[in-house]
BALOBA-1460 file (C-alpha; in Angstrom, 3 decimals):
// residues 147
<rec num="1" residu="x" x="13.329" y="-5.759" z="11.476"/>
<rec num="2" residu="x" x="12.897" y="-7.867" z="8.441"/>
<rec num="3" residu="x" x="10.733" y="-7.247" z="5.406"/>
<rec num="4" residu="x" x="8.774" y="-9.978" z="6.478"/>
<rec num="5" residu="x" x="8.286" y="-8.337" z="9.843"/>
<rec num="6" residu="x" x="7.536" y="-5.042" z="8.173"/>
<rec num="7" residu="x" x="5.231" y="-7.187" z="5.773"/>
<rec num="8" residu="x" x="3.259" y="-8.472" z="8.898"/>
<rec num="9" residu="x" x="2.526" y="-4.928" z="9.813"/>
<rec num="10" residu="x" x="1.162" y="-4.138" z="6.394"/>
<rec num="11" residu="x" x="-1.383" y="-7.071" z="6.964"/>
<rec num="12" residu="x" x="-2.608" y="-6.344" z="10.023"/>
<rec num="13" residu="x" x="-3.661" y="-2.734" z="8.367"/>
<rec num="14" residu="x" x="-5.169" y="-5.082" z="6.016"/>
<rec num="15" residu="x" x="-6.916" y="-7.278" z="8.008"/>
<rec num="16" residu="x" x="-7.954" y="-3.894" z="10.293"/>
<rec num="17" residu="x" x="-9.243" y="-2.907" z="7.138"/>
<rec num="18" residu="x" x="-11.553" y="-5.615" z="5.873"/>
<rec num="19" residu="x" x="-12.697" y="-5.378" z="10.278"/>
<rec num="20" residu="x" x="-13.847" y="-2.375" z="9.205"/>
<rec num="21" residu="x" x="-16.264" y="-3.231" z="6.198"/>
<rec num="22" residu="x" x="-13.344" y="-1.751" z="3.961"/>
<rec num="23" residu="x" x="-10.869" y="-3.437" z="1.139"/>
<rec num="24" residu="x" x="-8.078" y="-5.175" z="2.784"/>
<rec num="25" residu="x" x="-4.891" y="-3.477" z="1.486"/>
<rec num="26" residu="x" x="-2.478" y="-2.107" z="4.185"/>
<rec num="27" residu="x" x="0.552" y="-0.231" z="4.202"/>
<rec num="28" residu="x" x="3.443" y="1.301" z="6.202"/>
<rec num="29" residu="x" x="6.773" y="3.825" z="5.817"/>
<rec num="30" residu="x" x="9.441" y="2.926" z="7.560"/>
<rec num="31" residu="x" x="12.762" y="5.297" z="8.359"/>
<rec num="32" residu="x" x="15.646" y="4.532" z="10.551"/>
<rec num="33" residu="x" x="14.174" y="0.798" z="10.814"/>
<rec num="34" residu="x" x="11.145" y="1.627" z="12.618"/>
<rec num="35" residu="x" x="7.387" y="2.077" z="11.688"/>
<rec num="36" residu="x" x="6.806" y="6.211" z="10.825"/>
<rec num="37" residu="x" x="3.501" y="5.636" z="9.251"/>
<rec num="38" residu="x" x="0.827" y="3.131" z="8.977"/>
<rec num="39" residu="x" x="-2.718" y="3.102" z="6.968"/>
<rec num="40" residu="x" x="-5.116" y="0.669" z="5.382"/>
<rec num="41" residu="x" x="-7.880" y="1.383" z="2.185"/>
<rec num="42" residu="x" x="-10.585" y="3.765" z="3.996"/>
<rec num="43" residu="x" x="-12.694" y="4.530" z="1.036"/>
<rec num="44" residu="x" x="-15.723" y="2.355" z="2.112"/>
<rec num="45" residu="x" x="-14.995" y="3.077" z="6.127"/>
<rec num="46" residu="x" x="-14.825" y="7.225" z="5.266"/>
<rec num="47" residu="x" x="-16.709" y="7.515" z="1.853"/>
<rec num="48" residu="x" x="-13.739" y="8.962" z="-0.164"/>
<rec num="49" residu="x" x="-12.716" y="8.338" z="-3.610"/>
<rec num="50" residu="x" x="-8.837" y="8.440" z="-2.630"/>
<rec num="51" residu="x" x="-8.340" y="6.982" z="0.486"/>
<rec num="52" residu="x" x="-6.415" y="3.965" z="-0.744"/>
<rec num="53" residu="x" x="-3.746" y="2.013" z="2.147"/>
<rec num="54" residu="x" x="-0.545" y="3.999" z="0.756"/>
<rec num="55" residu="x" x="-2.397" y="7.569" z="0.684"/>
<rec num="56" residu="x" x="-3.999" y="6.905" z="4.394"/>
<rec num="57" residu="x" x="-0.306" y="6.101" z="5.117"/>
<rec num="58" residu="x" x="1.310" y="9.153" z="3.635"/>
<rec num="59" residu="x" x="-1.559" y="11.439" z="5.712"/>
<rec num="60" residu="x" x="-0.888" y="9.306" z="8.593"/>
<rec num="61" residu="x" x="2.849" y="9.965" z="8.388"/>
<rec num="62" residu="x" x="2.225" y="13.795" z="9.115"/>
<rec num="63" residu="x" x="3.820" y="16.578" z="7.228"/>
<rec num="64" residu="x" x="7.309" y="16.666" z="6.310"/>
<rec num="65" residu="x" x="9.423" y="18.291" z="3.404"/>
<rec num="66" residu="x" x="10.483" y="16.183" z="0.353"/>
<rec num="67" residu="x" x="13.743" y="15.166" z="2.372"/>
<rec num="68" residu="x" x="12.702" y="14.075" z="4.795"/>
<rec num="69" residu="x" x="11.441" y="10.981" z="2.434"/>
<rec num="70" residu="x" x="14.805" y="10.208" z="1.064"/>
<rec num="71" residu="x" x="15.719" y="7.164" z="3.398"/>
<rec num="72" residu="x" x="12.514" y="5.585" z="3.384"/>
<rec num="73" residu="x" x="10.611" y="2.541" z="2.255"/>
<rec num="74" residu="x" x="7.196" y="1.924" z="2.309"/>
<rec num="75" residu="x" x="5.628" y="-1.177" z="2.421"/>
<rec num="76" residu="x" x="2.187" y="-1.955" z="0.857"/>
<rec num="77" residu="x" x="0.219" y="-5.499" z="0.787"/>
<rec num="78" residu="x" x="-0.370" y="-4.980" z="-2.842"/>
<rec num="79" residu="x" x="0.783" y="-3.364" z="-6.074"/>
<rec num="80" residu="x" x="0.145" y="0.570" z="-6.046"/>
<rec num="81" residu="x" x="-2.263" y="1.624" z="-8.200"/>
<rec num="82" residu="x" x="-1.168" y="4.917" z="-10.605"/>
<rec num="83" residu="x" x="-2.703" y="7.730" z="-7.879"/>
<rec num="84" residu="x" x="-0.440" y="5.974" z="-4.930"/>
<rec num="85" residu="x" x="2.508" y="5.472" z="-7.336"/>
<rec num="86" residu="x" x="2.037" y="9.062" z="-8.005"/>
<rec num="87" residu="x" x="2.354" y="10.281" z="-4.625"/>
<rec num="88" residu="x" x="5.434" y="7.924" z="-3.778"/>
<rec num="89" residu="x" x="7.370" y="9.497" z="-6.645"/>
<rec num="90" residu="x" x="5.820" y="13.022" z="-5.487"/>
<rec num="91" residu="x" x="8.133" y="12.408" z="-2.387"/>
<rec num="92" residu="x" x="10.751" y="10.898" z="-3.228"/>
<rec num="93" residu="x" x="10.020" y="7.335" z="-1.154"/>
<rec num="94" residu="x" x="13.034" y="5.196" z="-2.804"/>
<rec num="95" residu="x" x="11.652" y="1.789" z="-2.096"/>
<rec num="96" residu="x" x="8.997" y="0.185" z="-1.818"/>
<rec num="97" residu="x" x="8.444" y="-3.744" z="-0.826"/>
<rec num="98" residu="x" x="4.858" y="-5.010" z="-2.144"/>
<rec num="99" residu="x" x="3.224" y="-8.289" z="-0.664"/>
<rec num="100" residu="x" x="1.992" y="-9.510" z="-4.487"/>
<rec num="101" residu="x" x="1.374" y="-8.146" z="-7.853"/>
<rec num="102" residu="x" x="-0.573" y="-11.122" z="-8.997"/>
<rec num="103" residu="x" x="-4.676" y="-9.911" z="-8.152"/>
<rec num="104" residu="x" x="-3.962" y="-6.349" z="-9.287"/>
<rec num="105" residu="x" x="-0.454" y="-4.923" z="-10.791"/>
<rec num="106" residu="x" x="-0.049" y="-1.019" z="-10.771"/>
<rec num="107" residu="x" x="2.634" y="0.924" z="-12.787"/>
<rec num="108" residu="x" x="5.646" y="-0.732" z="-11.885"/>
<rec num="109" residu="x" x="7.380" y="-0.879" z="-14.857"/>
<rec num="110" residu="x" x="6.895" y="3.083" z="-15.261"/>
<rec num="111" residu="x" x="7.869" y="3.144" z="-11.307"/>
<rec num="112" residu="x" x="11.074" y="1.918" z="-12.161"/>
<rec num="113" residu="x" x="12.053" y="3.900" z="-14.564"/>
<rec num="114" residu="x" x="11.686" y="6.779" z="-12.352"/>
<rec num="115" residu="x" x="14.197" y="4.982" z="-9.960"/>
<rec num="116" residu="x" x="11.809" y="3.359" z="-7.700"/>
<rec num="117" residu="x" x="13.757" y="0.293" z="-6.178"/>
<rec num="118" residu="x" x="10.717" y="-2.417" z="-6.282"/>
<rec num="119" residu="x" x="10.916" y="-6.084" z="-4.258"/>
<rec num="120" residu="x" x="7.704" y="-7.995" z="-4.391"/>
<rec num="121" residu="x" x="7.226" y="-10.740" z="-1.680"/>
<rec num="122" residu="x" x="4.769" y="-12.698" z="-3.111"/>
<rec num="123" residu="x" x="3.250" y="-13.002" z="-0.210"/>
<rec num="124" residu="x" x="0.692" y="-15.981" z="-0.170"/>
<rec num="125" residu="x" x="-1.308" y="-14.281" z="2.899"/>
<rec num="126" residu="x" x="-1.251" y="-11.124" z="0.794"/>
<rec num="127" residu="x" x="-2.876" y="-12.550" z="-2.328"/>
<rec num="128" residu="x" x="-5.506" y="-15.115" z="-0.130"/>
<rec num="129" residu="x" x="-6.780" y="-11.852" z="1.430"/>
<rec num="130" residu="x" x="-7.028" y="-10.196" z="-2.073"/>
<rec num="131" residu="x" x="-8.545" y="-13.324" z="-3.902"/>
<rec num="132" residu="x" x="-11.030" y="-14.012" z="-1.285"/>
<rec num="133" residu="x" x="-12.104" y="-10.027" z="-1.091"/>
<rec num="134" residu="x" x="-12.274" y="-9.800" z="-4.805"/>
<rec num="135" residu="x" x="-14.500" y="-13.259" z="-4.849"/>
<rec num="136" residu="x" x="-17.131" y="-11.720" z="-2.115"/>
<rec num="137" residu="x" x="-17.285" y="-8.378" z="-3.234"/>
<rec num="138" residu="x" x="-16.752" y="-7.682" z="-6.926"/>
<rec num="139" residu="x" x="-18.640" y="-4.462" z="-6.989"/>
<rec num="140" residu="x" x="-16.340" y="-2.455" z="-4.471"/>
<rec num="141" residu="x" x="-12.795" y="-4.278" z="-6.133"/>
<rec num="142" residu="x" x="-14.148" y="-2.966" z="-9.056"/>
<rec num="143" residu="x" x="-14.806" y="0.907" z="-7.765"/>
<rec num="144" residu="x" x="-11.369" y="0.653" z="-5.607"/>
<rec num="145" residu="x" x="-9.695" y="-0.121" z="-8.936"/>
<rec num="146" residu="x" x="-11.704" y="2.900" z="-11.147"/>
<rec num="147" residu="x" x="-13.367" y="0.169" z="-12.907"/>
C-alpha cells in the first residue's frame, strides 16, 4: 500500500471520530505493510485528558517490547502534539507520515533530532477536516491542544 492508502485509513479514524462527537484526528501503525494498529482522538467520546488519535493507536496496537517497534511507521492525520511525540520516541516508531502541519504543528523539529524520519502529505482533506472542526468548536480545539 501507498502512503496515500495508509493516509485514507488515518481519515476514516478521523471522520469515525468527529461521528462520534469527538475531534477528528486519526491515526494508524503499520509493520510488514499492513495495518497493526488503528485509533482516533477519544477524549470527548471517553472523558480522558490523554486519549489523543496516536495514544488510542499505541493502546490499540496491544503490548509489545520496544523491538518490536523498530520497523514501523505510524501514520497520523495531523502533527503530534509533545505527549504523542513522546510516546513515539518512547518506542522507538522510526517514521511517521502526517496528513498536515498547517492547523496545529507539534515538535517536529525536536522529533527529528531524535532521528524521527518525518514526511508530511499536506493533505488537503486532512486540513478541511481540521479547519472546519476548529471553526465549529473552538472551545474543545482549544482543551485538545492544553490551551
Amino acid at each position: 500500500m501507498s502512503n496515500k492508502l495508509f493516509m485514507d485509513e488515518a481519515i476514516i479514524e478521523a471522520k469515525k471520530g468527529l461521528s462520534e462527537g469527538g475531534i477528528p484526528i486519526g491515526a494508524i501503525i503499520v509493520k510488514d505493510g499492513r495495518i497493526v494498529g488503528r485509533g482516533h482522538n477519544k477524549r470527548i467520546q471517553k472523558d480522558s485528558t490523554i486519549l489523543h488519535a496516536e495514544m488510542d493507536c499505541l493502546e490499540m496496537t496491544g503490548r509489545h517490547p520496544g523491538s518490536w517497534y523498530k520497523d514501523t511507521t505510524l501514520y497520523s492525520t495531523l502533527s503530534p502534539c509533545s505527549m504523542c511525540t513522546g510516546a513515539i520516541l518512547l518506542f522507538g516508531i522510526p517514521r511517521l507520515i502526517i496528513g498536515e502541519n498547517k492547523t496545529f504543528k507539534g515538535p517536529e523539529k525536536y522529533s527529528k533530532s531524535q532521528g524521527l524520519k518525518i514526511t508530511n502529505l499536506n493533505n488537503q482533506e486532512c486540513k478541511k477536516l481540521m479547519k472546519i472542526f476548529i471553526k465549529d468548536k473552538p472551545e474543545l480545539w482549544n482543551e485538545d491542544i492544553g490551551k
